[in-house]
N, C-alpha and C positions, 0 to 999 in steps of 0.2 A: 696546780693552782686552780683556784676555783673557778666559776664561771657566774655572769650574773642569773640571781634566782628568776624562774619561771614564773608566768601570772599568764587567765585566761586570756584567750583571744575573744573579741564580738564574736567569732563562729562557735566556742566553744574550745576550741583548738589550743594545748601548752604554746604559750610564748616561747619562743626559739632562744638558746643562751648563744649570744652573739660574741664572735670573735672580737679582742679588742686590742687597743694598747696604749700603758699612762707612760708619758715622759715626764720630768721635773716635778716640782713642788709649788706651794703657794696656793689660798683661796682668795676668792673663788678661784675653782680651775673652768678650763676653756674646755668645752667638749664640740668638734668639730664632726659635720654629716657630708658623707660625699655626696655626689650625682647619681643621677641612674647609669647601670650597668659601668661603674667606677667600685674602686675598690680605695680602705683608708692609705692606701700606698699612697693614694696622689695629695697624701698633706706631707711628704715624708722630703719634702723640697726646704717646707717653712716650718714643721714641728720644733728643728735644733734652738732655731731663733728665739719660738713661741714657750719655750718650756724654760728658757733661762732666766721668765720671769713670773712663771704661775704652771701648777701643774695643769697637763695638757692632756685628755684621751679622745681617743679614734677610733671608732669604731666599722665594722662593714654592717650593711644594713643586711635582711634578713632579704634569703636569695643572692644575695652578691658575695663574692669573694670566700672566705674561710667559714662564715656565715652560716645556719642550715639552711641547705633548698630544700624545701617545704611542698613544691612538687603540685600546689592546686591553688588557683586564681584566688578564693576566697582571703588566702592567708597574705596577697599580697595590694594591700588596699592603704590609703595614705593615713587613714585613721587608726591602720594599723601599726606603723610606722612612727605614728606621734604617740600611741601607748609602748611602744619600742623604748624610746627616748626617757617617758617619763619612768620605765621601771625599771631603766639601768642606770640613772642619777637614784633612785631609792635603794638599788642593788650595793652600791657604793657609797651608800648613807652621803651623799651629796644633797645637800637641803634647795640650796642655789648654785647656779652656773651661770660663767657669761656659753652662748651657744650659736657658733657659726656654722652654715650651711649653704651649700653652693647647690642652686638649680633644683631637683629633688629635692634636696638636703635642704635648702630653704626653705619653700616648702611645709618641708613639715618642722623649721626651727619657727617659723611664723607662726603656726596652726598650734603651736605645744605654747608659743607664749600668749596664743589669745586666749588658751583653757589657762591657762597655770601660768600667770605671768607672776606669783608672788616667787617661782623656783626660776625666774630669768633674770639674773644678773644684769644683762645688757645683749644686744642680737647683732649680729656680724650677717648680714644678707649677703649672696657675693649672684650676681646675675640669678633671683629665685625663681621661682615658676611661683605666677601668683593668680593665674586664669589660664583655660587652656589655651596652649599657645598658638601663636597666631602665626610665628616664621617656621613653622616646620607645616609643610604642606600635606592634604589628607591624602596625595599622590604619593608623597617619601612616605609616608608614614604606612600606607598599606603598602608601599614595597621592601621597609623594614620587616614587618614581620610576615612578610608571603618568605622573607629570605631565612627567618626563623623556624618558620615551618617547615621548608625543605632543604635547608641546609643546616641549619640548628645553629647555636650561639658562633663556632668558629667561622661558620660562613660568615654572620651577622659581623665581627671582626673585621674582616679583610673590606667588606662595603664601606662601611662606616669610613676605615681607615681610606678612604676614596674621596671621601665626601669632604670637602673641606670646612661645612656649618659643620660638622661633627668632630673633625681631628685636624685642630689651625695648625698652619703651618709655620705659626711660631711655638709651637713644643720642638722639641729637642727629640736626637732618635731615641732617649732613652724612654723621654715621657712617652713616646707615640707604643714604643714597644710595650710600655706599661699599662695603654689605653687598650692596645689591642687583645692582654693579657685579662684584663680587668671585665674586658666586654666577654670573650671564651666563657670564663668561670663564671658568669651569671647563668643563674638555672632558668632555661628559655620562659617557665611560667610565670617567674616574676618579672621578665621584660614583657612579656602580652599585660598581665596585670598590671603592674606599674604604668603604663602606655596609656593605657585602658583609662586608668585613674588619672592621668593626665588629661585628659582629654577630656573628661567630664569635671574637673574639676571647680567647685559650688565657689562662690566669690564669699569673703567675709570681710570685705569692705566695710560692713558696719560694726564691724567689733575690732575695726583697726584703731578708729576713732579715735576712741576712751584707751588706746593701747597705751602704757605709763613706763615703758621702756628703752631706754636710752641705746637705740640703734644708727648701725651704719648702713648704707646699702653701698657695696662694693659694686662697679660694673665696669665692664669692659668695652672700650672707647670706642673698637670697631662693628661695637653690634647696635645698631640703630634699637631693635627692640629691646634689649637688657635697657637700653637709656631711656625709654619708653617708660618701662615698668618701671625701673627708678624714682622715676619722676613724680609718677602715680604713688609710689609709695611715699614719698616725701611730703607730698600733700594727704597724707590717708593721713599717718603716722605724728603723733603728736610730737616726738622726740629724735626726728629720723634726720639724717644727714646723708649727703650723698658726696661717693667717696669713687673717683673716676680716673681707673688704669688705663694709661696710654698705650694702644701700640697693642692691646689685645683683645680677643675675638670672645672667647666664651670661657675660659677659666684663665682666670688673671694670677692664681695662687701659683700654677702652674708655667705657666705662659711667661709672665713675670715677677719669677716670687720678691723678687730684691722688694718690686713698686710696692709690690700685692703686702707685703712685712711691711713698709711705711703706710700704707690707710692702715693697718691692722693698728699697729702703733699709735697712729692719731686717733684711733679710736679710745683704745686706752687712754692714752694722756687727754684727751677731753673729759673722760667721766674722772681723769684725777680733779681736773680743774674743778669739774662741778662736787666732786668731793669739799676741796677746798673752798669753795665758795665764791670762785672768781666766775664761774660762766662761762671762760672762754674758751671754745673748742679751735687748737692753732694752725688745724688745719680742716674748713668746712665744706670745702669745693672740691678740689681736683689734687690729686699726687702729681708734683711737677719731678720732672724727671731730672736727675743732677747727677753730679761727675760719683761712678760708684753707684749708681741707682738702677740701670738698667738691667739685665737679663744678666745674669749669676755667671761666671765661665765652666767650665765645664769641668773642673776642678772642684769647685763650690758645687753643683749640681752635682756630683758624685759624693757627697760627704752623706756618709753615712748616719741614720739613725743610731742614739745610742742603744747599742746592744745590752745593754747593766738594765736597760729599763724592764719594764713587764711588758708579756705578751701574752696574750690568752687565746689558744684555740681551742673552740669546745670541740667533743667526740659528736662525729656526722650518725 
């Protein structure tokens, strides 16, 4: 199977053909972006849902997971990452997508619909980085990567899995095993870079403004700052709604997909509404929690992806 086509990098440098995977059918389809040092395993909770009513692809970002590690700081910069995005929607003659991205992955689904909002269907924000952040201290943060330098990604693994802003203790062991798999397989350069890039990152508050796209912002109830930036973005954002999972810390998809699949949902059936011309978005506040709505048993969290779908990994 093919892989998507290659295009320059700012440095000069081939674009990396990123591992990827479609479930289902239906446009626009949904193209979801993990986190940093996450791999597209951690959509693999809520894809069955998300694909039964629009095709769905996932991809790893460049450096992470199946991915190439690309091995030098230049290659891993967020503006690289939004040329990532737009040249695997043209690799897949995707003209429009709706584009959901958690933290990272926000991110740069924000930065790709401030350049190129006519190819944004509608934006799915789920706790984004949208300035550098303020709850991760520049104490944790230099002793993230002193532990990447002298332990290298697996060490970096077993911290994190410590830390509980980093691995809440509402995942399940399989997610946690999958966090600590996910964090390993990053190539240490693109966690320094990526970091890097966080922490510098420029504000585009003024090109939010005029942003003409009908977004949600997902966040997670027990993180004061994810409701922070929220908030921020709901006043930025001409079209934005905030959409508020109970009961969890930093990845809500994860944590709890039942909740995290109802905002996803009400996000869709509002932009049917405004299809049809009623307006009315039927849920604009908060995902309430009801009989069947909470955290998946572990029967449901073990269902598998369909295997009949496609998978792409390119040659390292």
């Amino acid at each position: 199977m093919s892989s998507p086509a290659a295009r320059a990098d700012p440095d000069h440098r081939p674009a990396p053909r990123l591992a990827y995977e479609r479930h289902g059918h239906g446009t626009p389809p949904l193209v979801l972006l993990h986190g940093i040092a996450n791999t597209r395993a951690v959509w693999h909770d809520v894809i069955p849902e998300l694909a039964g009513r629009r095709a769905v692809y996932a991809y790893d970002h460049r450096g992470h997971g199946e991915s190439p590690h690309l091995g030098h700081g230049p290659a891993y910069t967020i503006d690289a990452l939004v040329t990532d995005l737009a040249d695997f929607l043209t690799a897949h003659g995707l003209t429009r997508a709706h584009v959901a991205g958690h933290s990272l992955g926000g991110a740069v689904a924000l930065r790709f619909a401030a350049a190129h909002a006519g190819r944004v269907s509608s934006l799915i924000l789920i706790d984004p980085v949208t300035a550098p952040p303020d709850d991760v201290s520049q104490a944790v943060s230099d002793r993230l990567l002193a532990t990447v330098a002298s332990h290298g990604m697996a060490g970096l693994a077993g911290l994190l899995d410590r830390l509980a802003d980093f691995a809440p203790r509402t995942r399940s062991a399989r997610q946690r095993a999958r966090f600590r798999d996910g964090v390993a397989r990053m190539d240490p350069a693109a966690f320094v870079g990526f970091t890097a890039a966080l922490q510098a990152l420029p504000s585009i508050d003024a090109a939010l403004s005029t942003l003409d796209v009908a977004t949600s912002v997902i966040c997670a109830a027990d993180n004061a700052a994810a409701r922070r930036r929220a908030g921020d973005l709901a006043r930025l954002l001409p079209r934005a709604v905030v959409r508020t999972v109970p009961g969890t810390a930093h990845a809500p998809h994860e944590e709890a997909p039942g909740d995290w699949l109802a905002a996803a949902e009400a996000h869709f059936a509002g932009l049917d509404a405004e299809e049809h011309g009623n307006g009315q978005d039927p849920d604009r506040q908060r995902v309430q929690r009801g009989p069947g709505r909470d955290h998946r048993r572990q029967a449901e969290e073990d269902r598998m992806v369909d295997p009949a779908a496609r998978v792409v990994r390119p040659q390292r």
